[in-house]
C-alpha positions as CSV (number, residue, x, y, z in Angstrom):
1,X,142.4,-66.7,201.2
2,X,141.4,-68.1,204.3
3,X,142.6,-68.3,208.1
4,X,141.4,-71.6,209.9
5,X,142.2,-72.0,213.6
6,X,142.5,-74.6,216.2
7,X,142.5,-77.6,213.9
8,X,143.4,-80.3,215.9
9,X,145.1,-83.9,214.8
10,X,146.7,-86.7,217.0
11,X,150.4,-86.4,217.2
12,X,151.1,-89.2,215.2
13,X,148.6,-87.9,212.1
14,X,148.9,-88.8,208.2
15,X,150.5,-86.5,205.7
16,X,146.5,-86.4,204.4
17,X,144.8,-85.6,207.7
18,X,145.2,-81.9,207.4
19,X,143.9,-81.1,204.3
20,X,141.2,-83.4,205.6
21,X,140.2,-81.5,208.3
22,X,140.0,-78.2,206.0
23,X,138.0,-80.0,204.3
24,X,136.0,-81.1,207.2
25,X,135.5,-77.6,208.5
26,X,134.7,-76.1,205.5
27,X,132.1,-78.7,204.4
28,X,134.0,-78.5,200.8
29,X,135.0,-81.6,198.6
30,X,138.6,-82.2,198.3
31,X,138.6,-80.8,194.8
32,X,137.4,-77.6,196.2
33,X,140.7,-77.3,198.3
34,X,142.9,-75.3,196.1
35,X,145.9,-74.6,198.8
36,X,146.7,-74.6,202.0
37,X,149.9,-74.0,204.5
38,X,150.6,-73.8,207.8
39,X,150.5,-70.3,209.7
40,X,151.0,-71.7,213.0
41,X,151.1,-75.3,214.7
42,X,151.7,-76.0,218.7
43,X,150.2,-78.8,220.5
44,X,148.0,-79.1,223.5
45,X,149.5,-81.7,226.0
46,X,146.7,-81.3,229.1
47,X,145.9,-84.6,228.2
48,X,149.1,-86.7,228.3
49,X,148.2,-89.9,226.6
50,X,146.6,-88.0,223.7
51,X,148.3,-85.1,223.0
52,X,146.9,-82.9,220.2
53,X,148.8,-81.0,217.4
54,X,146.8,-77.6,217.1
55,X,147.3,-76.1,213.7
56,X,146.5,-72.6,212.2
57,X,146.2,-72.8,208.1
58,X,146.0,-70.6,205.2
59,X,144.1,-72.0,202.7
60,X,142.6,-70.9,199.1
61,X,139.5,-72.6,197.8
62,X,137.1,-72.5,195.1
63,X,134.1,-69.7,195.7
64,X,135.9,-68.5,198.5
65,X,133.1,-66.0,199.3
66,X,130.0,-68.2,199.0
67,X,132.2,-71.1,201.2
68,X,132.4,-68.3,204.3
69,X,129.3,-67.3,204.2
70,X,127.9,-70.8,204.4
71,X,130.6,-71.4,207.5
72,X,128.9,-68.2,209.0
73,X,125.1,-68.9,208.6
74,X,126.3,-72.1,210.1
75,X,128.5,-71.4,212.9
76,X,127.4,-68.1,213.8
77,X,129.5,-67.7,216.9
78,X,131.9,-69.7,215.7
79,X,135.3,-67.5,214.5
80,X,137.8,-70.0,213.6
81,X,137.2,-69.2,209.9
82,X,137.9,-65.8,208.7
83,X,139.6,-64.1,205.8
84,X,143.1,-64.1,206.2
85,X,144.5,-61.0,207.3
86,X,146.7,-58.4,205.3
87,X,150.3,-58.8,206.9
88,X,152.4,-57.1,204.5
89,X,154.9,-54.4,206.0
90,X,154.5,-50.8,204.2
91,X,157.6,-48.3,205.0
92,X,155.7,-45.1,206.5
93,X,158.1,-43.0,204.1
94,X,159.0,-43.4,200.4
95,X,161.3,-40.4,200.2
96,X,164.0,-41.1,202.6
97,X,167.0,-41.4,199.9
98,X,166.0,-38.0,198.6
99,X,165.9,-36.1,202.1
100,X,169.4,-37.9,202.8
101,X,170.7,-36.3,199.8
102,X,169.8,-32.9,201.1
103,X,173.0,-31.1,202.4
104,X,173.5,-30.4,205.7
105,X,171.4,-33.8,206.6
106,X,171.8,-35.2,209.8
107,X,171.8,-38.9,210.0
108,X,169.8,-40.7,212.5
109,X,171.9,-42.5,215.2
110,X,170.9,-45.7,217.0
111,X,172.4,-46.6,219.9
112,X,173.1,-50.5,220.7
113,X,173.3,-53.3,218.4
114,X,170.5,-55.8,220.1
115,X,167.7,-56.7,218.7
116,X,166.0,-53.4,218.9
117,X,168.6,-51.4,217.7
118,X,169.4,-53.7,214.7
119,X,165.8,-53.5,213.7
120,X,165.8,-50.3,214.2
121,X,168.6,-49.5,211.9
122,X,167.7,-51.9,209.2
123,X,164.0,-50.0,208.6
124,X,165.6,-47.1,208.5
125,X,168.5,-48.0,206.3
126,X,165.8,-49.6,203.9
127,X,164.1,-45.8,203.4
128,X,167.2,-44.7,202.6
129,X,168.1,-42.4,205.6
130,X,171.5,-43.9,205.6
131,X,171.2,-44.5,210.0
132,X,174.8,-44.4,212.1
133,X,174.5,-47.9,214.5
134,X,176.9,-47.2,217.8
135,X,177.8,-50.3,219.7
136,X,179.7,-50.0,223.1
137,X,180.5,-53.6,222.9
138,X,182.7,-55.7,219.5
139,X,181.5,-57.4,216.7
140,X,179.7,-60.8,217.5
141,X,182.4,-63.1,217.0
142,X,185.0,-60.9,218.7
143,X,182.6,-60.5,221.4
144,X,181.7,-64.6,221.0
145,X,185.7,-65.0,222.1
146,X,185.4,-63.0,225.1
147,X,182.5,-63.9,226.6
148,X,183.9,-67.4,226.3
149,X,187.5,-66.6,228.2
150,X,184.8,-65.8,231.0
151,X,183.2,-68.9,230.9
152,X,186.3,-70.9,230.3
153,X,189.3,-68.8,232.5
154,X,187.2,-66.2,234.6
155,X,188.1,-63.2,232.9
156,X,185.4,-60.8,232.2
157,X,185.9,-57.8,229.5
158,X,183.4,-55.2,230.7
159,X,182.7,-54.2,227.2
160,X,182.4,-57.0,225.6
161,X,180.2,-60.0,227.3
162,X,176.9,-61.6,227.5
163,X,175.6,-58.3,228.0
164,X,177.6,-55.8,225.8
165,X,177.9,-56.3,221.9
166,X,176.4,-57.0,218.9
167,X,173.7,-59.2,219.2
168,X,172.6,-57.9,222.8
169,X,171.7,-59.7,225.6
170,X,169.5,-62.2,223.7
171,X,172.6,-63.7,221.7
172,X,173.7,-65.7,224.2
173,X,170.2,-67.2,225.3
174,X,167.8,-69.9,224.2
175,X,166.6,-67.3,221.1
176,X,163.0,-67.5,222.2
177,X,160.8,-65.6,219.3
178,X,157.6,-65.3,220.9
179,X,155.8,-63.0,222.8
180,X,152.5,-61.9,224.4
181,X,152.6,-58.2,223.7
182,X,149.1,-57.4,221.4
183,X,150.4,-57.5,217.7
184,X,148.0,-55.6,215.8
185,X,150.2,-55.0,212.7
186,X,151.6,-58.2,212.7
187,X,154.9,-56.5,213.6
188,X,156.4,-60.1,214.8
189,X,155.6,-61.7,211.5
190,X,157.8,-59.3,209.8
191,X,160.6,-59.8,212.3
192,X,160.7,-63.4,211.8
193,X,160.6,-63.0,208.0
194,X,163.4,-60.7,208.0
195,X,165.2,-63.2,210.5
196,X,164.5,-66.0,207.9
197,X,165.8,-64.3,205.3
198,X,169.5,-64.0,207.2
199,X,169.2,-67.3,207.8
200,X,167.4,-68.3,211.1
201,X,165.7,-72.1,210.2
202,X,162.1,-71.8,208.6
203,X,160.1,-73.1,211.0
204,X,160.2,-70.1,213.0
205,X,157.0,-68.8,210.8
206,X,155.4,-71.7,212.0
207,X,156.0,-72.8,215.2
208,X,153.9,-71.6,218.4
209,X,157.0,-71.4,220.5
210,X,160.2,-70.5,217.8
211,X,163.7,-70.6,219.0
212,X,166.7,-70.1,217.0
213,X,169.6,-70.7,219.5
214,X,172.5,-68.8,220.3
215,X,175.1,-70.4,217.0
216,X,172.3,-69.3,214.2
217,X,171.4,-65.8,215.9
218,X,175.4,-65.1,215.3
219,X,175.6,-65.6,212.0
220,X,172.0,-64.2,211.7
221,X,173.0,-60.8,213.1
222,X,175.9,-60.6,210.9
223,X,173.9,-60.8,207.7
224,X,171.6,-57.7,208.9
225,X,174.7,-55.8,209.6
226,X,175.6,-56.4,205.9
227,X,172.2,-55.4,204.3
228,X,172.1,-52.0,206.9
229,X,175.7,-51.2,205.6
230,X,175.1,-52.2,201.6
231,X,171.9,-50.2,202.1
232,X,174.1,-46.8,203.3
233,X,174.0,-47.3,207.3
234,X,177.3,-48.0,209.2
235,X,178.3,-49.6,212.3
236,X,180.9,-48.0,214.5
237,X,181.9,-50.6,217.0
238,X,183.8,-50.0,220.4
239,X,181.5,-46.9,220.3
240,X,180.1,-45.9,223.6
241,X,178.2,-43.2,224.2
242,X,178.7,-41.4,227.4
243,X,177.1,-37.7,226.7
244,X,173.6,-36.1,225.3
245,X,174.3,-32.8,223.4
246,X,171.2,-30.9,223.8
247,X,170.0,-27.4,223.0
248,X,169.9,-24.8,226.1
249,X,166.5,-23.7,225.4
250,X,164.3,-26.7,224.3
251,X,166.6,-29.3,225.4
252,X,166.2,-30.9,222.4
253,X,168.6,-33.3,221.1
254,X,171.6,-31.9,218.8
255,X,174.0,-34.9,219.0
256,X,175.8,-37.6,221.1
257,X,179.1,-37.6,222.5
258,X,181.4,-40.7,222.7
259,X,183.6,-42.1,225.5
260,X,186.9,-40.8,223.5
261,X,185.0,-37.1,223.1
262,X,184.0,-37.2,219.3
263,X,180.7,-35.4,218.9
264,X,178.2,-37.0,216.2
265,X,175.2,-34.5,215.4
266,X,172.2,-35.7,215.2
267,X,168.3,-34.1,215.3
268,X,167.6,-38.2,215.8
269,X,168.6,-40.8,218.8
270,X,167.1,-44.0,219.1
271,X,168.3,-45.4,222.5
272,X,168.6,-48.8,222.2
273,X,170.9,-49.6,225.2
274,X,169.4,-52.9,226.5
275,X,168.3,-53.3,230.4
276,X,172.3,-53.8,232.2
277,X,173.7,-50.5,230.4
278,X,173.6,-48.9,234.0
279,X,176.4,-46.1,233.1
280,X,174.2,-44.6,230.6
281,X,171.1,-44.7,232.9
282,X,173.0,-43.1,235.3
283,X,174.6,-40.4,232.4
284,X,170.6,-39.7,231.4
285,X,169.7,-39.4,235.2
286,X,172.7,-36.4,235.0
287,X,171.5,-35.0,232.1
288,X,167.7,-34.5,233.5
289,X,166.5,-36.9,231.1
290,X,162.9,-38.1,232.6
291,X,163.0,-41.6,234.0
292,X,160.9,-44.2,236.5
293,X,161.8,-46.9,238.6
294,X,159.8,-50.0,237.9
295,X,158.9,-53.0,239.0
296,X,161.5,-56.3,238.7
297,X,162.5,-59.7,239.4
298,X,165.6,-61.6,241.0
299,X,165.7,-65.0,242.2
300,X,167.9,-68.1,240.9
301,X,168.6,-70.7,237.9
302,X,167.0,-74.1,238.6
303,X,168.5,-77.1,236.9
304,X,166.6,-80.5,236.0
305,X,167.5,-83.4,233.9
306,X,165.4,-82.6,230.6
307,X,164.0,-86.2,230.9
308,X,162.6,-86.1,233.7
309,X,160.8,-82.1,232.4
310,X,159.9,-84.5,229.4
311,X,158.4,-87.0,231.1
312,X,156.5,-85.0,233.3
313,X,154.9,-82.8,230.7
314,X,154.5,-85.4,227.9
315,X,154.2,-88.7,229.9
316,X,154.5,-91.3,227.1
317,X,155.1,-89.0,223.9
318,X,158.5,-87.8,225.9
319,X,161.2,-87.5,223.2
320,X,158.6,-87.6,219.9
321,X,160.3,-85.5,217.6
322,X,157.6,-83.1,217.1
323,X,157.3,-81.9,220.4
324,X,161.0,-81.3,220.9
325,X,162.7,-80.8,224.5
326,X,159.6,-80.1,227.2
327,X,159.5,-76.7,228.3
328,X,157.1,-75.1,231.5
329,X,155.8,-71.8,233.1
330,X,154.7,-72.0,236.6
331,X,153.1,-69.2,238.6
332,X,152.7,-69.1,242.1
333,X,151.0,-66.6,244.3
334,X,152.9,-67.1,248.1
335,X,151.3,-65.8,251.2
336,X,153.8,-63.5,251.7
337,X,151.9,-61.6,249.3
338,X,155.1,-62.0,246.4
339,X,154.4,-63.6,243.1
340,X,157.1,-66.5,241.6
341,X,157.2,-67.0,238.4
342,X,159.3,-69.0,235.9
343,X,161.6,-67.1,233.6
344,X,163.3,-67.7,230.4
345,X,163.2,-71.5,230.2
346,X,165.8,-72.7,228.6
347,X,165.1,-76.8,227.8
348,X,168.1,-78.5,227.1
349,X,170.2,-75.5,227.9
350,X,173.0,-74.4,230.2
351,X,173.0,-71.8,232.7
352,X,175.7,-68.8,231.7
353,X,177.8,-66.6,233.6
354,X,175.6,-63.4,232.6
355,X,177.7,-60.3,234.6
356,X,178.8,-57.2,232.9
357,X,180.4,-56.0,235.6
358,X,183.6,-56.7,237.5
359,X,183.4,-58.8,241.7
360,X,179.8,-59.6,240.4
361,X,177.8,-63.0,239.8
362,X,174.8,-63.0,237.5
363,X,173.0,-66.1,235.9
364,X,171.2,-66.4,232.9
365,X,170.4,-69.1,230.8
366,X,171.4,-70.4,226.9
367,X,170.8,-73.4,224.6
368,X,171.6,-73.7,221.0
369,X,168.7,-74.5,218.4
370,X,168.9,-78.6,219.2
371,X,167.9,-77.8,222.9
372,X,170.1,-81.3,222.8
373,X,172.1,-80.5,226.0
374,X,170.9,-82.8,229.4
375,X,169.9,-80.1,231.9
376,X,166.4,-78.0,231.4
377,X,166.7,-74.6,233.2
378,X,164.3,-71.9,234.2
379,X,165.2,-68.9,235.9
380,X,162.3,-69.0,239.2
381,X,161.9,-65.7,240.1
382,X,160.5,-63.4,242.3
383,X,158.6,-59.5,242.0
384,X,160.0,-56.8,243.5
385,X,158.3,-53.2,244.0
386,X,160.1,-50.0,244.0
387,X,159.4,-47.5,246.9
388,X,158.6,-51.3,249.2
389,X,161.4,-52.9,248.5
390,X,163.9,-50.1,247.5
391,X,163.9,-46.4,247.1
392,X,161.0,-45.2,244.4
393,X,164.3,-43.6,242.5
394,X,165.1,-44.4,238.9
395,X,168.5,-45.8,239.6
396,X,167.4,-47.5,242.9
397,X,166.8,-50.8,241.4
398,X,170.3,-50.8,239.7
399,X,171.9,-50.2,243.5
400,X,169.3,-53.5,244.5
401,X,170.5,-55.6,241.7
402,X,174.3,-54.4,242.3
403,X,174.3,-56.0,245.8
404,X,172.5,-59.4,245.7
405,X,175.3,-59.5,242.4
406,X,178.6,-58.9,244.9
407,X,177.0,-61.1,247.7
408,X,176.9,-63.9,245.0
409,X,180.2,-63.3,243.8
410,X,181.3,-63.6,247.2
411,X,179.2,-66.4,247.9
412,X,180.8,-68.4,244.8
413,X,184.6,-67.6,245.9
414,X,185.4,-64.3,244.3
415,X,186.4,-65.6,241.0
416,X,183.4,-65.9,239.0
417,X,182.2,-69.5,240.1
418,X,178.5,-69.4,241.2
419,X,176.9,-69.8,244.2
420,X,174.9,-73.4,244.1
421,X,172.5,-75.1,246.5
422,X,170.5,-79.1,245.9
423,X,166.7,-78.0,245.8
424,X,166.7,-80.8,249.0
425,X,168.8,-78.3,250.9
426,X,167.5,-75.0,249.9
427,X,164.4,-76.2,251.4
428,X,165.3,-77.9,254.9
429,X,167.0,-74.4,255.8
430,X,170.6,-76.1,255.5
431,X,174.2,-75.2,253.4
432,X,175.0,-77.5,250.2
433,X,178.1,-79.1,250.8
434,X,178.3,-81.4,248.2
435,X,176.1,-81.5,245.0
436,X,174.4,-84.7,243.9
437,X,172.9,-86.4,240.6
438,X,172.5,-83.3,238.7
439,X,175.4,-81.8,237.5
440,X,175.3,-77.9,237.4
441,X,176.2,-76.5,233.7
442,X,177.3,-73.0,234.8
443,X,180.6,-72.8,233.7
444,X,183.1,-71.3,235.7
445,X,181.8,-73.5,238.2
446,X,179.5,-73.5,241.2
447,X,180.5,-73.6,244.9
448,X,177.9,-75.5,247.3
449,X,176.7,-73.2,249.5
450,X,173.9,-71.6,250.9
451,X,171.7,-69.7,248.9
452,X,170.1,-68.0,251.6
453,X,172.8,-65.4,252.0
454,X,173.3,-63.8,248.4
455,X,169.0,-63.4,248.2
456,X,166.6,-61.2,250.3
457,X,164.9,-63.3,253.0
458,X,161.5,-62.6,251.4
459,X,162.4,-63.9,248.4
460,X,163.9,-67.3,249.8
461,X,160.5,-67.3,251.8
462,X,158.5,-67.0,248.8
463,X,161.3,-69.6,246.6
464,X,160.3,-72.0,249.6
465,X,156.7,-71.6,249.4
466,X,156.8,-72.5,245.6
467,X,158.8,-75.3,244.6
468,X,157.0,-78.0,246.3
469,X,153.8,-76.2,244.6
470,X,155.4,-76.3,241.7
471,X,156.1,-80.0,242.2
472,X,152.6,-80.7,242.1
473,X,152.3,-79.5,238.4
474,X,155.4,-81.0,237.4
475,X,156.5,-84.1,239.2
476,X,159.8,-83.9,240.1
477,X,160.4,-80.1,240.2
478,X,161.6,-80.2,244.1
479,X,164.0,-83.3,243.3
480,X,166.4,-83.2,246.2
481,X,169.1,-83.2,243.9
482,X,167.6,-80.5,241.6
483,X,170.5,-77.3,241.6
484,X,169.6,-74.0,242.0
485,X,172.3,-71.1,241.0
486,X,172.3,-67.8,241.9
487,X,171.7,-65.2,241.1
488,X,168.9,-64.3,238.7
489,X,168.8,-60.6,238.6
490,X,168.7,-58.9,234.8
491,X,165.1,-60.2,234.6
492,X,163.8,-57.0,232.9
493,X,165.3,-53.4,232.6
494,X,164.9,-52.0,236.6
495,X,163.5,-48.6,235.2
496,X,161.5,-46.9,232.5
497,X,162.2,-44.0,230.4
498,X,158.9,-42.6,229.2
499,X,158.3,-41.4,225.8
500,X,155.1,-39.6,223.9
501,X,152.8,-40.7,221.4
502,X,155.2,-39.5,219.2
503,X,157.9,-42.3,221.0
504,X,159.9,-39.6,222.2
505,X,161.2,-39.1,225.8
506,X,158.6,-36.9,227.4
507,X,160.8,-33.9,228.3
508,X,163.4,-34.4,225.6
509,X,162.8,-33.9,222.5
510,X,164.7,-35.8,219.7
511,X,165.6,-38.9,221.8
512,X,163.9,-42.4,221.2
513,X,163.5,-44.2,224.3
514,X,162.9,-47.7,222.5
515,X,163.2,-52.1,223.7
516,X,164.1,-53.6,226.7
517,X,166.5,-51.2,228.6
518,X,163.9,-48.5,228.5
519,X,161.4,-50.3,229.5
520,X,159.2,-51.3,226.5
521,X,160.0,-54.8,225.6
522,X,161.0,-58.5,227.4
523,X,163.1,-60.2,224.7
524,X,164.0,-60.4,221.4
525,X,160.9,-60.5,219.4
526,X,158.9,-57.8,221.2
527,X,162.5,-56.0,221.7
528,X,162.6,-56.1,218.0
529,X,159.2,-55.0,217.3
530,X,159.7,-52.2,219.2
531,X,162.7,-51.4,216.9
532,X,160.4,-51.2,213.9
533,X,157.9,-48.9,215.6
534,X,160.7,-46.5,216.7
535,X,162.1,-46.2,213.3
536,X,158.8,-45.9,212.1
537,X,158.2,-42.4,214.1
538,X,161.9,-41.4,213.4
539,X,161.5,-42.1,209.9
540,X,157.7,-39.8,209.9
541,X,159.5,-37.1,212.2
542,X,162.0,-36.6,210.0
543,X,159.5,-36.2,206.8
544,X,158.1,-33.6,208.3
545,X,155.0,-35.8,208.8
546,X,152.8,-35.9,211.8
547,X,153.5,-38.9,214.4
548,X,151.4,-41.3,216.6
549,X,152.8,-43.6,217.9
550,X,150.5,-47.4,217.0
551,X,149.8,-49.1,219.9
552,X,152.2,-51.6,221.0
């Protein structure tokens, strides 16, 4: 078989025009043309009035060797044709039912029901070690309810939020399924497979920029819960975990402790906690556990009508069904010396309350698998460095986020409403009083304000610097009546927990730093890759086999 790249065919092309341009490429008659499918299509819209589909195809065809061979002596820097590439999965272990059945086996425990911790659990219940998921937070649909009772009534349940439950974070966000981390083993293809087959739509194997949406990743994440489970793991909701039990000697890990004082043993942790579980950071900082500050973000949620996002990056193809709601990244270097980026764009979303803790405002943002509402939004963002711009101290960056959080709660009234301010204001220097054309989605509501006062003043400088640079790439981005909500702060976990190239923490033994919270992942595709690779060494370690881990 066959990989082509970068075939490219006007939006609007026939049904035919594809296996046309295979054959094209190939210099092969039609007849020769065995099959094909589609790997990979995005589109390339630098040119407005004649945007391009881009397509990726796997394709069999007659004398398969003597075809690439003639492609080569005649392209010979040319690698857009090239065997296509093993990406089968093969579990590192075949014996994992037989050492669970071993008395005295100790089961390996993940901790958080996210992304990396589901993934985590689900290799390792398919080897047959029989894994123990623990989940702080409620089953998604109990969890669904009360993160809704915030949104509708103001009443947060610390336990059980956007942040906290199964699912994680990335439940109640625009399901992005793409990432830039390398991908060597074709790690992502497997998570999307394995996400197909619990449901998420098809085109996720396909597309350059898959989404599933918050509705499908529910019942999604309940069908892996049922294959872990049928395949000897359980779940333990309502689980936290608030204590390492660790040998005097080594300090290597002999079990967990729970919030109600049960001890689970345990030669095995995967820590899987997500990037706003700041209780257990600051129970691993107690227990010695080696940890880093690292660098962050925090800025606000920008709203725009999606039409005018469409228009701007699709000109006259706005609203052709292939291309789908418009979405953007911007990067701007200001002179204060601070990068501002975009983050998590959510076209037709909503921006969410996000918090996980009580007197606190945090913003994030969601759409559902349409992208049908009318607002885009985009988190614009700004860096931060530990040791500049707080304390070089693991748990510094949790303190940072903490109080830009209460001066936004404060800012929005003090019951969960959101700080707001029209782009046109934020930039003249001067409060919102009133809001204008574009409604704000947030839900409990926004109070007009000034944003000024729940952000540090080099980030506003930097925010100020950027939109109307911004405008220049998309027309319209500094709309007067453009809203911007604060605050954006749970960009990416505020700390690192190192591990070894066996993908254990570096001074103790037995515990799997692994996804976002720890440091090694930014959403739910590399999060979930991540999972894989951890279960990976756990499953090895616990073979008895030697462990490195491969690369990320």
């Amino acid at each position: 078989m066959l990989r082509l790249t970068e075939l490219r065919l006007p939006l609007d092309h026939s049904p035919q025009a594809l296996a046309q341009a295979i054959c094209e490429r190939l210099n092969i008659s039609a007849d020769a043309l065995e099959h094909y499918s589609v790997f990979k299509r995005g589109h390339d819209a630098r040119k407005r009035v004649a945007i391009k589909l881009v397509y990726a195809v796997d394709c069999t065809v007659k004398d398969e060797a003597a075809v690439l061979a003639r492609y080569r002596a005649a392209h010979p820097k040319d690698n857009h044709v090239q065997p296509s590439p093993n990406m089968e999965w093969v579990p590192p272990i075949t014996n994992g039912a037989e050492l669970a059945a071993k008395p005295g086996y100790k089961r390996p425990i993940v901790i958080g029901a996210g992304p990396c911790g589901f993934m985590a659990a689900l290799v390792l219940a398919r080897m047959g070690l029989r894994p123990l998921l623990l989940e702080r937070g409620k089953v998604v649909r109990e969890r669904t309810v009360d993160t809704f009772a915030l949104w509708r009534r103001s009443e947060l349940t610390p336990e059980s939020n956007v942040q906290f439950g199964e699912g994680g974070a990335g439940t109640f966000s625009d399901g992005k399924l793409y990432s830039q981390v390398k991908d060597p083993r074709f790690l992502g293809r497997k998570v999307l497979e394995e996400f197909v087959k619990a449901g998420a739509p098809e085109d996720i194997l396909y597309l350059a920029h898959p989404h599933i949406g918050t509705f499908r990743l529910v019942s999604m994440v309940e069908h892996i819960r049922r294959e872990v489970e049928e395949a000897g793991g359980e779940y333990r909701f309502q689980t936290r975990v608030d204590g390492l039990v660790l040998n005097p000697q080594t300090r290597a890990v002999e079990g967990v402790r729970t919030a109600d004082g049960e001890v689970i043993d345990s030669d095995h942790v995967i820590l899987a906690v997500g990037h706003s579980a700041r209780d257990t950071f600051a129970m691993l900082q107690a227990e010695d556990v080696a940890m880093q500050a690292k660098p962050f973000s925090i800025g606000v949620r920008i709203e725009h009508p999606q039409s005018v996002i469409d228009v701007a990056q699709f000109g006259p193809s706005a609203g052709n069904e292939l291309l789908g709601a418009a979405e953007y990244r911007l990067v701007h270097h200001a002179s204060n010396g601070r990068g501002v980026y975009s983050f998590c764009m959510c076209p037709g979303g909503t921006v969410v309350a996000a918090t996980s803790e009580e007197g606190q405002v945090v913003t994030n943002g969601m759409s559902q698998y349409s992208r049908a509402e009318r607002n885009a939004n985009s988190g614009i963002v700004v860096e931060l460095r530990p040791g500049v711009d707080y304390p070089d101290d693991p748990l510094a960056g949790m303190a940072f986020q903490r109080k830009w959080e209460r001066k936004a709660f404060e800012a929005g009234g003090g019951d969960y409403r959101a700080p707001a301010q029209r782009v046109g204001d934020f930039l003249a220097g001067r409060p919102s009083t009133t809001l204008g054309d574009v409604v704000p989605s947030y839900k409990p509501g926004v109070t007009p304000t000034d944003l000024s006062t729940c952000l540090p003043d080099f980030v506003v400088e930097a925010l100020r610097e950027a939109l109307p640079k911004f405008d220049r790439k998309i027309r319209g981005f500094a709309m007067e009546d453009a809203v911007m909500t604060g605050v954006e702060t749970r960009t990416s976990s505020p700390l690192r927990i190192p591990r070894n190239e066996a993908g254990q923490s570096i001074n103790t033994p037995g515990l799997y730093p692994a996804g976002e919270g720890a440091g090694y992942a930014g959403g739910i595709l590399s999060a979930s890759m991540d999972g894989i690779r951890i279960a990976e060494a756990v499953a090895l370690d616990m073979a008895g086999k030697p462990v490195t881990l491969p690369p990320r």
